[in-house]
C-alpha positions in Angstrom: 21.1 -1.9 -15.8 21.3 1.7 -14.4 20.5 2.1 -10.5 18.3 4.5 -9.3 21.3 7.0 -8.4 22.7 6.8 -11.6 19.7 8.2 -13.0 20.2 11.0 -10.5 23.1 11.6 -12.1 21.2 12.0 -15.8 19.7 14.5 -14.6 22.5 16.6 -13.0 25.0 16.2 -15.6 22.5 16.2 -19.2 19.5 18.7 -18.2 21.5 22.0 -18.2 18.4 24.5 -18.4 17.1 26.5 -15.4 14.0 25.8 -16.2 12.7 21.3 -16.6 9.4 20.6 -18.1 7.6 17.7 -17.2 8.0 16.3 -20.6 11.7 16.5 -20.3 11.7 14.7 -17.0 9.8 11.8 -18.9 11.9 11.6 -21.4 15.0 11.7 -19.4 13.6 9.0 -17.1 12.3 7.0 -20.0 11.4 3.2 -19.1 12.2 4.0 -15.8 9.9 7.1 -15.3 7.0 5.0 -13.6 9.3 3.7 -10.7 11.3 7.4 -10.5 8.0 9.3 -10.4 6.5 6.9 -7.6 9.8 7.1 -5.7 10.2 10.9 -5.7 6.1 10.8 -4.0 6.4 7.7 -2.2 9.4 8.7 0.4 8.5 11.8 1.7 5.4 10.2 3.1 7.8 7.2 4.1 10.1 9.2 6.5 9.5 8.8 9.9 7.3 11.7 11.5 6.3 12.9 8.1 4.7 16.6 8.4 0.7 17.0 9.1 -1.4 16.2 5.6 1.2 15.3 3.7 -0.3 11.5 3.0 -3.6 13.4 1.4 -1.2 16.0 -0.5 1.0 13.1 -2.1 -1.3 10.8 -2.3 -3.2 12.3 -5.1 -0.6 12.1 -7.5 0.6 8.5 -6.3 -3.5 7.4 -6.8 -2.6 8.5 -10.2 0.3 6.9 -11.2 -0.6 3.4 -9.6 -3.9 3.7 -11.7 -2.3 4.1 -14.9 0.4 0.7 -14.0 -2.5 -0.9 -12.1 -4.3 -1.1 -15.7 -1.2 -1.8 -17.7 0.4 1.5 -19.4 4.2 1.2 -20.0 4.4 4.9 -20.0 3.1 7.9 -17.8 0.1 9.9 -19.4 -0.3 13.1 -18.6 -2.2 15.9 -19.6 -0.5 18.2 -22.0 -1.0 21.0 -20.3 0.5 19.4 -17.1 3.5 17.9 -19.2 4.4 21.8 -20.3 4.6 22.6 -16.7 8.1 23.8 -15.7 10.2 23.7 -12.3 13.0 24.9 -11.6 16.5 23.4 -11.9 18.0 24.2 -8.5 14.6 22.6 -7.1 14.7 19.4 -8.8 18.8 18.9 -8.0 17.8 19.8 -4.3 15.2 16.9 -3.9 17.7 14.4 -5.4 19.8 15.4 -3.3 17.5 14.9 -0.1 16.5 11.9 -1.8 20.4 10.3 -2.5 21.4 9.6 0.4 17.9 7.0 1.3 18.5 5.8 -2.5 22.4 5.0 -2.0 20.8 2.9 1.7 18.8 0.7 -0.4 20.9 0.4 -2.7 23.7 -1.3 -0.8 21.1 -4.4 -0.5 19.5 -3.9 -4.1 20.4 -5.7 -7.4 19.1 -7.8 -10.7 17.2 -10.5 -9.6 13.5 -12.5 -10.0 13.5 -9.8 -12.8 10.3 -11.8 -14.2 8.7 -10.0 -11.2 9.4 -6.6 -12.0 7.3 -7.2 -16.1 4.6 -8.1 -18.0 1.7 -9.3 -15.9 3.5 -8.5 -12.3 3.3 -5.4 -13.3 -0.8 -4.9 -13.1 0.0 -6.5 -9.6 2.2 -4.5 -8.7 -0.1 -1.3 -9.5 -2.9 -2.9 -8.2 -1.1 -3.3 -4.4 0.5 0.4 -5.2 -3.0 1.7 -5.3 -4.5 -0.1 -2.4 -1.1 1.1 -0.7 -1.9 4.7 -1.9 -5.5 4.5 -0.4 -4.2 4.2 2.6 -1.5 6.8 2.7 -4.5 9.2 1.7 -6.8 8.6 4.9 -6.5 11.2 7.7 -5.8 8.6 10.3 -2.7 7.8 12.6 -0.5 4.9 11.3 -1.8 5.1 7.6 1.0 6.7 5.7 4.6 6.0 6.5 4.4 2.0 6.3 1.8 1.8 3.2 4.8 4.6 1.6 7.2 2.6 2.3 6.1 -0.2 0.8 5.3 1.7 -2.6 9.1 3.3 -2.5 10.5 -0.1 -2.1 8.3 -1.8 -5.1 9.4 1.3 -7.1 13.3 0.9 -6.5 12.8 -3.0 -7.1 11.0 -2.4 -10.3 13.9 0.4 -11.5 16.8 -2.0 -10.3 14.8 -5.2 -11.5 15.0 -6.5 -8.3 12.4 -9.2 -7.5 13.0 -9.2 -4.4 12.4 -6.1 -3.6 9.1 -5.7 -5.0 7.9 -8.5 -2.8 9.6 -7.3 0.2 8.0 -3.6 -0.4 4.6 -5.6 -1.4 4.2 -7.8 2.2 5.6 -4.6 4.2 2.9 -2.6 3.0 -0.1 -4.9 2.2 0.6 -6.4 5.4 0.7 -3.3 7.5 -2.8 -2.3 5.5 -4.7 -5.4 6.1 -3.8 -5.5 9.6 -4.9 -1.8 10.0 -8.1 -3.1 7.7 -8.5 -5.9 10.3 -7.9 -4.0 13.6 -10.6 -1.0 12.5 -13.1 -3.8 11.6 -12.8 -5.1 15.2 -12.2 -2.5 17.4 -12.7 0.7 15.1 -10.0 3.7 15.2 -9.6 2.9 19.1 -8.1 0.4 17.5 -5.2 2.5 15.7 -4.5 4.0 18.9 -3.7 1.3 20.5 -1.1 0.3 18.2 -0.1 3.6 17.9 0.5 3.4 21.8 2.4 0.1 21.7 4.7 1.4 19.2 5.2 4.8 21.0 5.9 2.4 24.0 9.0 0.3 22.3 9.9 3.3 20.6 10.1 5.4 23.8 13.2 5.1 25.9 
């Protein structure tokens, strides 16, 4: 079962040309491309303190890809046009390598198990609770992205590794954080999400 950096590695050591399509990428990643894909959008949004608008920006394609697994495809679709786009090769090896060091983290706690979990009708959960993730990470309000994103990267490492475990770690992390928020702005409204954001600030703070 190849982990999540070893698939890193694929790309380093078999994609020599300076320029990657996004049909190479697919078929580099292969069965894995639908965990890889919702990694690579999922994190950035899943750092702490991620930058102004970058929930809506990442969201769109996460909305996407958690469609498309919410309604059962085994494979990405994606518009020919879109799949002939090209990025460069010193771009793609640079966000692996920001992306390595979080992947090698989860790692150390991540391996084959509950693998039933990670297939067949999970799955359609699993892309069902990604996209109700993702709908959150897309609103413009405080406290919506980095839980909700972390959630969806952990899911998406579990269901690379085939790690049960870590899909329904990632799945109560962020559907819990979202139906709180869900039940907090039904009671008190967005005063409500700056009150939590207070408390936090206030355990957070020295």
């Amino acid at each position: 079962m190849r982990s999540v950096s070893d698939i890193f590695k694929t790309i380093e050591t078999q994609v020599t040309e300076e320029e990657i399509s996004l049909a190479k990428l697919l078929e580099v990643f292969h069965e894995r491309a639908f965990g890889v894909f919702l990694f690579f959008f999922a994190l950035p949004a899943a750092l702490p303190l991620p930058a102004v608008g970058v929930g809506t920006v990442l969201g769109i394609p996460l909305l996407f890809l958690t469609a498309q697994q919410a309604i059962g495809r085994h494979t990405i679709w994606f518009p020919a046009k879109l799949k002939a786009k090209t990025f460069r090769r010193e771009k793609i090896i640079g966000m692996i390598a920001s992306a390595t060091p979080w992947v090698e983290r989860i790692e150390k706690i991540i391996k084959p198990r509950l693998e039933f979990i990670t297939q067949g009708v999970f799955s359609h959960l699993i892309g069902v609770m990604g996209f109700i993730m993702t709908l959150a990470v897309c609103l413009p309000f405080p406290l919506t992205n980095t839980v909700p994103s972390m959630g969806i990267a952990l899911m998406s490492v579990g269901v690379i590794s085939r790690d049960g475990l870590a899909v329904i770690a990632g799945a109560i992390i962020g559907m819990g954080w979202v139906c709180m928020l869900a039940a907090v702005t039904i009671f008190l409204g967005t005063e409500g999400l700056d009150i939590i954001k207070d408390v936090i600030k206030g355990y957070i703070a020295p």
